[in-house]
Phi, psi and omega in degrees: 000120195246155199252122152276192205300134176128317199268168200235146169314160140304155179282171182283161174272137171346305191278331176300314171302327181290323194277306180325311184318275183347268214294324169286346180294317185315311180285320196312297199290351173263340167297356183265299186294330156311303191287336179272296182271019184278012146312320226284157181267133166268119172254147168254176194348287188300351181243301330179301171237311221268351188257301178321296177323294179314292195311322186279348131349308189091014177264165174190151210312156174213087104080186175273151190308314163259092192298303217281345184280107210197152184039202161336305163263010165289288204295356166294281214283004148309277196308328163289328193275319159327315187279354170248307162331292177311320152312308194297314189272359177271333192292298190294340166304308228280337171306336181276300227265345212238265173290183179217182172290124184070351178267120149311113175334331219259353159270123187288183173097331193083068158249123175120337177292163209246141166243049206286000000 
């Protein structure tokens, strides 16, 4: 349906508007709600149970694993160990998923592969 100059769209159909409604009425109330709590201290997992757990244990923190790591470059050094770990299980899969005993990877098709 092509509109000429001049002509105004047709409206959205009813459910389509209501759900546009839905969703800014939504953001709103979680920016209000972001915005109500953002002072507030969130303790996670670790200050919260695990340290409390410990202390009553009679254990105490002997500190983070990667002292030296910190920000940015904790996460720098995940991703190479992801991007190399992922190298590895991919280079190395293809020995389960690919060859077999004595068949070479380089034929397609599954020719060569053994069905002992």
């Amino acid at each position: 349906m092509t509109r000429r100059l001049g002509q105004r769209p047709a409206p959205a159909p009813l459910g389509r508007r209501a759900r546009v409604a839905c969703e800014r009425a939504l953001q709103l109330a979680a920016s209000l709600w972001l915005a109500a709590c953002g002072n507030a201290s969130w303790d996670g997992v670790d200050e919260a149970v695990v340290r409390r757990v410990a202390e009553d244990a009679g254990r105490h923190d002997t500190g983070p694993l990667f002292a030296g790591l910190e920000g940015d470059l904790l996460l720098f050094a995940f991703l190479w160990a992801g991007l190399l770990a992922g190298f590895a299980l991919g280079y190395f899969s293809r020995v389960l998923f690919v060859e077999r005993a004595g068949a070479p990877a380089g034929k397609a098709g599954g020719e060569g592969l053994r069905a002992d």
